[in-house]
TIKEFI-29850 format. One record per residue (C-alpha): x, y, z; residue in three letters. Coordinates in pm, 1 decimal. Layout:
BEGIN
@X:X; Y:Y; Z:Z; r:ALA
...
This chain:
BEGIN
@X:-14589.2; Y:1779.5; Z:28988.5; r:UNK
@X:-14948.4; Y:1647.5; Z:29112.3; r:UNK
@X:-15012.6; Y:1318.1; Z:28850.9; r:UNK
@X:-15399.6; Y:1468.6; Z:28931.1; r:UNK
@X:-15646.3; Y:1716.6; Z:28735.6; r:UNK
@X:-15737.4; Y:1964.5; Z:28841.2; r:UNK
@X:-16098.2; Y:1987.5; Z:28723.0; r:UNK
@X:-16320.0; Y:1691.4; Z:28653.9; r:UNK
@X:-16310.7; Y:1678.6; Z:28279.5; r:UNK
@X:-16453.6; Y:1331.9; Z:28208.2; r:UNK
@X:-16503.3; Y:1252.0; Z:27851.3; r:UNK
@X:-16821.3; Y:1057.3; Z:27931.4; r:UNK
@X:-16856.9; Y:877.9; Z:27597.8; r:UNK
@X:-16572.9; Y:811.2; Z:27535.2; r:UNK
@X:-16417.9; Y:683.6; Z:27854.3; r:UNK
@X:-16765.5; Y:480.0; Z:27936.7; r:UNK
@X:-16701.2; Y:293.3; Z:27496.1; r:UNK
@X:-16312.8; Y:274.7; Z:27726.0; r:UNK
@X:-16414.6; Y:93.5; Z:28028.3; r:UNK
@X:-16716.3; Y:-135.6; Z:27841.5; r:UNK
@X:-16403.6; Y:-285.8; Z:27629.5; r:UNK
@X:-16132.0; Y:-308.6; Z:27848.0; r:UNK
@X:-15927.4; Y:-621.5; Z:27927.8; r:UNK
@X:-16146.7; Y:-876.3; Z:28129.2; r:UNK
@X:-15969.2; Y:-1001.8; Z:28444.9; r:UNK
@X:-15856.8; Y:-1331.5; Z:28312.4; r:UNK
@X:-15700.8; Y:-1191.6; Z:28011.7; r:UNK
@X:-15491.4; Y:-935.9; Z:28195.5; r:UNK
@X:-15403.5; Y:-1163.9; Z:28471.8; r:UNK
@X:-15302.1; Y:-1395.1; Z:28173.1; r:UNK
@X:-15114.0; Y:-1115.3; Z:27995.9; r:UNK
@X:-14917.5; Y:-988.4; Z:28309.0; r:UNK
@X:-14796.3; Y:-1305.8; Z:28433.2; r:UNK
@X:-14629.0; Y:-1441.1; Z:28088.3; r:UNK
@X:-14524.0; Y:-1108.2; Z:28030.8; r:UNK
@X:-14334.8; Y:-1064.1; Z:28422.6; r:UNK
@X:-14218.7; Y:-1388.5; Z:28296.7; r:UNK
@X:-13970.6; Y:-1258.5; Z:28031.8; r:UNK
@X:-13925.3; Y:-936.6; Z:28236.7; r:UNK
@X:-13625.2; Y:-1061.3; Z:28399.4; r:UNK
@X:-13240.9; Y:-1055.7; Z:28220.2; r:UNK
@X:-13144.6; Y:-1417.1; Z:28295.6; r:UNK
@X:-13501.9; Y:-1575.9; Z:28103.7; r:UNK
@X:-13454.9; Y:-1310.9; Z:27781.7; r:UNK
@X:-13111.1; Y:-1455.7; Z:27746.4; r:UNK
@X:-13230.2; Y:-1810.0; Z:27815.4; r:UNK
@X:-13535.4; Y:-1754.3; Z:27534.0; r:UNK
@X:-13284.0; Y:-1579.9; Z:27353.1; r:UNK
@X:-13107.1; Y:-1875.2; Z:27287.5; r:UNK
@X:-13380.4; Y:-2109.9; Z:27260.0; r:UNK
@X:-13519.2; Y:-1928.0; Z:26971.1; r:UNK
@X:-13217.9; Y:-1918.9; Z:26817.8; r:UNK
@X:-13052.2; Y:-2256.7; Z:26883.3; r:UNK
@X:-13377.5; Y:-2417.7; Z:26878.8; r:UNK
@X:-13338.6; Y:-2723.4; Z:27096.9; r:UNK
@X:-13087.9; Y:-2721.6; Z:27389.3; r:UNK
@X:-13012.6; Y:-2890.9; Z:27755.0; r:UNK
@X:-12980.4; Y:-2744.7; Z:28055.9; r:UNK
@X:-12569.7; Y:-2794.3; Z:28028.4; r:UNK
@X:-12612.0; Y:-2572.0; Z:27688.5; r:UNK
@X:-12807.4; Y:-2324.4; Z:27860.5; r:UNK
@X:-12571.9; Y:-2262.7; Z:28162.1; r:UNK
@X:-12283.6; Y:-2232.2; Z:27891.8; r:UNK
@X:-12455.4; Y:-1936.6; Z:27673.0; r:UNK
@X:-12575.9; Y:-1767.1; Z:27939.6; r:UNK
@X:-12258.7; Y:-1748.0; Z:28185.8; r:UNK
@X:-12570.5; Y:-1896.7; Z:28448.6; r:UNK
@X:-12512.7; Y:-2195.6; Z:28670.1; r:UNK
@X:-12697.5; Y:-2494.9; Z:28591.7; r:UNK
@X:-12937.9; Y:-2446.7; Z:28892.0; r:UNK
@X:-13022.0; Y:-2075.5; Z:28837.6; r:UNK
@X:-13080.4; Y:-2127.7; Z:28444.8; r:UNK
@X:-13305.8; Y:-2469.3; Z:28564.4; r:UNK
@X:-13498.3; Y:-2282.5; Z:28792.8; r:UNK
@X:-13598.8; Y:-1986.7; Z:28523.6; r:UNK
@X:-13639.0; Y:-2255.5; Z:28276.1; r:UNK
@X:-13910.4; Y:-2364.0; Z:28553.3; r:UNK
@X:-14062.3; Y:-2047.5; Z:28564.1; r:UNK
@X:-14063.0; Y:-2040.3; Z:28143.8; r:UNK
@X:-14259.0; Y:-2362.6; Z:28174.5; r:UNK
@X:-14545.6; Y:-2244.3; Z:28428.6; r:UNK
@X:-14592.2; Y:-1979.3; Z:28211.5; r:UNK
@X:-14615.3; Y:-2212.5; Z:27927.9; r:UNK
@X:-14344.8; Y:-2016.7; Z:27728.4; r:UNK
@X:-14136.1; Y:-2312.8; Z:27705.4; r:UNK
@X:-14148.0; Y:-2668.8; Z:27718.7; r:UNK
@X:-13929.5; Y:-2971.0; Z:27749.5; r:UNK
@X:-13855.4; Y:-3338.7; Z:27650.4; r:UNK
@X:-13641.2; Y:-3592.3; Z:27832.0; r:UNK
@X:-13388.5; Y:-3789.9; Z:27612.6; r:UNK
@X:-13244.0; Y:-4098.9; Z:27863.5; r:UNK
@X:-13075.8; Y:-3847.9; Z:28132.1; r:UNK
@X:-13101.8; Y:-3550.9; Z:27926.7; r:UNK
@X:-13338.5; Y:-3290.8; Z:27949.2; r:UNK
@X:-13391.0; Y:-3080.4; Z:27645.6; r:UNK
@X:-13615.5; Y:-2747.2; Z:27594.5; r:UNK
@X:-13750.4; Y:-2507.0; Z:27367.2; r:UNK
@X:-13984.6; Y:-2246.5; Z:27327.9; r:UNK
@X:-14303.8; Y:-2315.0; Z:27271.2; r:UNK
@X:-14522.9; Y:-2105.6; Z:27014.4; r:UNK
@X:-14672.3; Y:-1881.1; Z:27224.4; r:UNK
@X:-14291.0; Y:-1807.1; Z:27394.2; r:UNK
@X:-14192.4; Y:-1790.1; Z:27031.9; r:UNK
@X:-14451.9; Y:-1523.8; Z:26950.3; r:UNK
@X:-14436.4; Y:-1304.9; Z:27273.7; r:UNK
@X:-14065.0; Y:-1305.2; Z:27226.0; r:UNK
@X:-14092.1; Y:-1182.0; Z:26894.3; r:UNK
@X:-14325.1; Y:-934.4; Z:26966.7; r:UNK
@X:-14133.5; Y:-817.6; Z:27212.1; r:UNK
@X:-13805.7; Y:-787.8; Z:27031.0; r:UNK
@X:-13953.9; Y:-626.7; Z:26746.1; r:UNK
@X:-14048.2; Y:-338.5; Z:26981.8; r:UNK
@X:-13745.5; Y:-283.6; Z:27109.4; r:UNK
@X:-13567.3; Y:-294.8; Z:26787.7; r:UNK
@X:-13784.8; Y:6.1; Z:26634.7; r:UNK
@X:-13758.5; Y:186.7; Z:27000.2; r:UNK
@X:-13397.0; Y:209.7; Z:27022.6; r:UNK
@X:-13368.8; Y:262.6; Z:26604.2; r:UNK
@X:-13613.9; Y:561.2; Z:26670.7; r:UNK
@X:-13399.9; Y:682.3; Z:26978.0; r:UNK
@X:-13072.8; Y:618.9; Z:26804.6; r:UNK
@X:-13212.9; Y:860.2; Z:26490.7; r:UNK
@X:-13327.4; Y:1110.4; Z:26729.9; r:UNK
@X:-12969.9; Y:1134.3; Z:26848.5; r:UNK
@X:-12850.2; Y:1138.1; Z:26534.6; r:UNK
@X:-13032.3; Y:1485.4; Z:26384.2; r:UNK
């Protein structure tokens, strides 16, 4: 199947009010880069439990997650460029959580794949 029309039916109006308010460049390139950020299974879990323990080390991370210490250090790196998580040193402990924005787009996030897989599961179930 061609992805193409096959006729140019351009909704002028409309898709010219489309393009005037789209994303600017900044935003998107904002948007896509926090959002690759939690698109990878090791970082959900780490947020995971940051949202939900709050608080925790490296040492606590690597033990929730089944993650060595480097790998889960190196995402929470990666969580911290983004500014989705920040941390605090304690002596020779490092602690992190999320930060409010890493709160938020974790939130959103879940929340849409909560009423995704509900809708999914009661399509199955009819």
């Amino acid at each position: 199947m061609d992805d193409r029309c096959d006729l140019l039916c351009l909704d002028l109006e409309r898709a010219e009010e489309l393009r005037a308010n789209q994303l600017d460049a900044e935003t998107a390139r904002l948007m896509a880069s926090r959002l690759q950020a939690l698109a990878d299974p090791t970082r959900l879990g780490i947020v995971d439990a940051l949202e939900k323990g709050g608080e925790l080390c490296v040492c606590d991370l690597a033990w929730i997650t089944g993650k060595a210490q480097n790998l889960v250090s190196h995402h929470l790196r990666t969580l911290k460029t983004e500014h989705l998580a920040d941390s605090r040193r304690e002596g020779k402990i490092v602690f992190y959580s999320l930060t409010k924005a890493g709160s938020f787009l974790y939130a959103q996030a879940t929340a849409g794949a909560t009423r995704e897989l509900a809708a999914v599961a009661k399509e199955h179930a009819v």
